[in-house]
RONUTI-708434 format. One line per field, with one value per residue: residue in one letter; x, y, z of N, C-alpha, C, O, CB in turn. Coordinates in pm, 1 decimal, padded with zeros to 6 digits. Glycine has a CB too. Example, Ala and Ser with C-alpha at 12.3 -4.5 7.8 and 13.67 -1.06 7.14 Angstrom:
<mitors>
res <- [A, S]
n_east <- [01319.0, 01285.0]
n_north <- [-00569.0, -00225.0]
n_up <- [00780.0, 00708.0]
ca_east <- [01230.0, 01367.0]
ca_north <- [-00450.0, -00106.0]
ca_up <- [00780.0, 00714.0]
c_east <- [01320.0, 01290.0]
c_north <- [-00330.0, 00003.0]
c_up <- [00780.0, 00787.0]
o_east <- [01423.6, 01340.9]
o_north <- [-00331.9, 00113.8]
o_up <- [00846.5, 00803.9]
cb_east <- [01130.8, 01408.4]
cb_north <- [-00447.3, -00059.8]
cb_up <- [00904.6, 00572.5]
</mitors>
This chain:
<mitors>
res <- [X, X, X, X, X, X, X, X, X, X, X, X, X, X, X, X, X, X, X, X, X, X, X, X, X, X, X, X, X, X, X, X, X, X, X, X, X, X, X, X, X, X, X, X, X, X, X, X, X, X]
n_east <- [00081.9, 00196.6, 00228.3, -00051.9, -00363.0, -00636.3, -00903.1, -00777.9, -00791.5, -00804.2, -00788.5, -01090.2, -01148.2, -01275.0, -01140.8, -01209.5, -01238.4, -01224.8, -01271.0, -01013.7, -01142.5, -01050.6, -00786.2, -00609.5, -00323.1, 00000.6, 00054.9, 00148.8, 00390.8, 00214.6, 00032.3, 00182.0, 00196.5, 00421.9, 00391.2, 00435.4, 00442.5, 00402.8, 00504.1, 00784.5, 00796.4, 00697.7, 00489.8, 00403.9, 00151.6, -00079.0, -00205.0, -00503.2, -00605.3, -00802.6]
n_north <- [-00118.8, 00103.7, 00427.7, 00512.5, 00639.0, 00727.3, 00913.5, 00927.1, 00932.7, 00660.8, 00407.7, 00205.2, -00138.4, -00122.9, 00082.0, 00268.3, 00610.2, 00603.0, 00678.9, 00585.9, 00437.9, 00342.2, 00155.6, -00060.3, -00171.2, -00207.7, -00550.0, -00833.9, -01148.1, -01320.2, -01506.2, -01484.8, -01396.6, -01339.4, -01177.0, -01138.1, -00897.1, -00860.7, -00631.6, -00635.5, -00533.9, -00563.1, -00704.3, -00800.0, -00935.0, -00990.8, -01293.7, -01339.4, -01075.8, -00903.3]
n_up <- [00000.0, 00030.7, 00080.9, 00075.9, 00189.2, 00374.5, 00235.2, 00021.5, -00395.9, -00610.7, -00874.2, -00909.6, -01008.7, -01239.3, -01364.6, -01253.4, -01071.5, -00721.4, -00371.7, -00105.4, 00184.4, 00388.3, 00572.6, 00653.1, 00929.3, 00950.8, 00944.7, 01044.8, 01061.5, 00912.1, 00613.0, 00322.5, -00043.7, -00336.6, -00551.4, -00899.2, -01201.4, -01548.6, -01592.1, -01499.8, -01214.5, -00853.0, -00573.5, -00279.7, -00111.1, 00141.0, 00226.9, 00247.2, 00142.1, -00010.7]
ca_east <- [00000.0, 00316.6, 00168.7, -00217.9, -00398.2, -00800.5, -00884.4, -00694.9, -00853.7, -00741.3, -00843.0, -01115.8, -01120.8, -01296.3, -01079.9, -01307.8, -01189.0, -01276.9, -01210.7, -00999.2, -01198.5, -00996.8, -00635.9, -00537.7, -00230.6, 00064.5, 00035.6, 00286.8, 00339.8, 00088.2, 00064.1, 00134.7, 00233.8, 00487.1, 00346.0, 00539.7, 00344.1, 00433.9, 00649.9, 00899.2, 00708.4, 00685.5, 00442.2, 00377.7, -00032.5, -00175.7, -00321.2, -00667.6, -00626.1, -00914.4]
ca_north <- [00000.0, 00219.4, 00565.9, 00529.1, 00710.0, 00767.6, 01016.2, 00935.1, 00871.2, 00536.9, 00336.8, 00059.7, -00263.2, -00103.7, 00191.2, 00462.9, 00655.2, 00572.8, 00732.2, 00496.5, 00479.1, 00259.5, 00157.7, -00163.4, -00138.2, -00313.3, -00683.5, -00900.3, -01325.3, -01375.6, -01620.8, -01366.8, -01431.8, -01255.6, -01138.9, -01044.3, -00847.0, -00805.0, -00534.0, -00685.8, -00487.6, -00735.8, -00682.6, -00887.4, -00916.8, -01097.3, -01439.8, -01279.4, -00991.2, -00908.2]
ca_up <- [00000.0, 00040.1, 00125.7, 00052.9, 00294.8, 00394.6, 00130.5, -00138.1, -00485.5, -00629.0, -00939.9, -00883.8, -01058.2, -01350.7, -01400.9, -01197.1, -00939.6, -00592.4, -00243.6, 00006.8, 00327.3, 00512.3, 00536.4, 00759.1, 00971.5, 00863.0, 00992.8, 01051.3, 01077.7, 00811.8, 00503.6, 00175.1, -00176.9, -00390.5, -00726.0, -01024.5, -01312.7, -01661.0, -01688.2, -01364.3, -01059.5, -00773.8, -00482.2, -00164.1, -00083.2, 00230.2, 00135.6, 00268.5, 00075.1, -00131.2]
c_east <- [00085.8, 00254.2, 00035.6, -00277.5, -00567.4, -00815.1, -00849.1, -00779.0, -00767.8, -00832.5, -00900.0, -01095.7, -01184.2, -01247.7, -01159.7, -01267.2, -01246.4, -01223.4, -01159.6, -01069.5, -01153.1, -00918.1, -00618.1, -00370.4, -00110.3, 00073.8, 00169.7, 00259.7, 00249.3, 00176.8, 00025.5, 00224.2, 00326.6, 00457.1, 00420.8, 00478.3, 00461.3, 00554.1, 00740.4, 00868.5, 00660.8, 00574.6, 00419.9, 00231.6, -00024.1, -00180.3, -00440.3, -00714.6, -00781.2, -00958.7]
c_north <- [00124.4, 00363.1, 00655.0, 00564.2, 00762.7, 00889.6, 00996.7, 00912.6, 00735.9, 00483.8, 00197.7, -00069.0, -00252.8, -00007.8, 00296.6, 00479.2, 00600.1, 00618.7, 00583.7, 00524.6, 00383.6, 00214.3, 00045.9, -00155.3, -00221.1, -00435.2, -00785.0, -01064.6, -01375.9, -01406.1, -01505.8, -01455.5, -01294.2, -01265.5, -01074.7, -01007.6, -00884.3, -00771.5, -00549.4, -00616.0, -00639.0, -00662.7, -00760.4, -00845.9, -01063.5, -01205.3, -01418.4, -01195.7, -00954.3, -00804.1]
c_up <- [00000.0, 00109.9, 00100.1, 00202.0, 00285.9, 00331.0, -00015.9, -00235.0, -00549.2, -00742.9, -00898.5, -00996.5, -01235.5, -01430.3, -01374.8, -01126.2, -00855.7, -00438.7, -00140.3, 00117.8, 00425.0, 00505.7, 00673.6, 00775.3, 00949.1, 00975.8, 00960.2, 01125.6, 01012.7, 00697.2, 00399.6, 00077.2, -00240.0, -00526.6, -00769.1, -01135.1, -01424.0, -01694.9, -01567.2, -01227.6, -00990.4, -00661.6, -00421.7, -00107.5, 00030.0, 00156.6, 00202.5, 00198.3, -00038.5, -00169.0]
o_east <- [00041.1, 00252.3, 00010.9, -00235.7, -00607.7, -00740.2, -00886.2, -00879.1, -00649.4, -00952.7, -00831.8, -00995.2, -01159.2, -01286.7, -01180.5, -01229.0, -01339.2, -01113.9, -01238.8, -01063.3, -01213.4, -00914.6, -00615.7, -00294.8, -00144.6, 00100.6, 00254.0, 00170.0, 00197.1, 00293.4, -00082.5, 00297.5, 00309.6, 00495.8, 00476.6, 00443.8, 00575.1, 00649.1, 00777.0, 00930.5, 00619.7, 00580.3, 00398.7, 00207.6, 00014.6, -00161.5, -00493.1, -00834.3, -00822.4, -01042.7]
o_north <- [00235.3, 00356.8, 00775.6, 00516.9, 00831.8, 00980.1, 01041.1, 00859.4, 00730.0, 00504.7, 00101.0, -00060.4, -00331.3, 00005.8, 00394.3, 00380.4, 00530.0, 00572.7, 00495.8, 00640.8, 00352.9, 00186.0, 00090.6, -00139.2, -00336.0, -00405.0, -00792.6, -01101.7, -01480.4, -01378.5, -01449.9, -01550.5, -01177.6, -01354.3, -00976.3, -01109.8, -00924.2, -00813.5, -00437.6, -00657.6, -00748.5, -00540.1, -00856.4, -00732.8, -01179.2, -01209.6, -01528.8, -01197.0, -01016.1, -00801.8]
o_up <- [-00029.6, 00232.8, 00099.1, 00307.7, 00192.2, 00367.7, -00124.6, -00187.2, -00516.1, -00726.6, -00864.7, -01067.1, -01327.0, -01546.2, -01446.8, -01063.5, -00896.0, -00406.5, -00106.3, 00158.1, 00527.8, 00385.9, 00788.3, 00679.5, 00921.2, 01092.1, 00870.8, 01201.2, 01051.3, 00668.8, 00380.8, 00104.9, -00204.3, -00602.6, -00720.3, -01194.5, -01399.5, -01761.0, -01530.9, -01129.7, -01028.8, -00670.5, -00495.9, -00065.2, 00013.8, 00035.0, 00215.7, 00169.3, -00136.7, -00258.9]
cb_east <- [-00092.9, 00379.5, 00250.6, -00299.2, -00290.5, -00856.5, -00793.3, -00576.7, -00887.6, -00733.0, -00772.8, -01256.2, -01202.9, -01388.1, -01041.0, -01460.6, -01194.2, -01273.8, -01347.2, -00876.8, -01358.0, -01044.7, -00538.3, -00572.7, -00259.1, 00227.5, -00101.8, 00402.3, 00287.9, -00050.7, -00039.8, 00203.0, 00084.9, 00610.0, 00224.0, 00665.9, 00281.6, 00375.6, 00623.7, 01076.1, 00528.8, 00885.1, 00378.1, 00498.6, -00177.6, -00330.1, -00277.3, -00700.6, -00512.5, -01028.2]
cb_north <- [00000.2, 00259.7, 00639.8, 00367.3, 00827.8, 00787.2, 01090.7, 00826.7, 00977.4, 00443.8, 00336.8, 00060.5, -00386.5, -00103.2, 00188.5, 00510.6, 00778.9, 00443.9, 00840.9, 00485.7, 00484.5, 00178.0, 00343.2, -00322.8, -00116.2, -00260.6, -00738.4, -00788.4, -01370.8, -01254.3, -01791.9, -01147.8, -01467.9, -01263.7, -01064.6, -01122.9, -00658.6, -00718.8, -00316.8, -00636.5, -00371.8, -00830.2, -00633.1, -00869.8, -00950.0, -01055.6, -01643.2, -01217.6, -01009.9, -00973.7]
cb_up <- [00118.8, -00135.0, 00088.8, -00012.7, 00300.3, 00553.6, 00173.4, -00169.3, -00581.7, -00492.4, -01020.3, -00844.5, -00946.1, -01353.6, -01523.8, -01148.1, -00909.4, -00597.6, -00158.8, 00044.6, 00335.4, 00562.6, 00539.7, 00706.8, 01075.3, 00791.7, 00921.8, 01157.5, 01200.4, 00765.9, 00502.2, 00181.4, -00267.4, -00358.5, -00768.3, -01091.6, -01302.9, -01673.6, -01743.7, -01398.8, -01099.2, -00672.6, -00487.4, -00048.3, -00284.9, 00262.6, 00163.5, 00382.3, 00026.5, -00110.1]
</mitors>
């Protein structure tokens, strides 16, 4: 989430804006996955994530 913050606008899943209204705290000892896109960007997501 790097520096997303309550407020922010953010693209949803269909490409429309959308206001964040809520931001979970960073969590730690949990089961995540390391995704690698496309163009070589990697990110680490929960395995609850959704």
């Amino acid at each position: 989430m790097g520096e997303l913050e309550i407020g922010d606008i953010v693209l949803d899943r269909n490409g429309l804006p959308t206001t964040v209204t809520f931001v979970t705290p960073i969590q730690y000892n949990r089961n995540c996955f390391k995704l690698t896109f496309e163009d070589g960007e990697e990110i680490i997501a929960d395995a609850d994530h959704q």
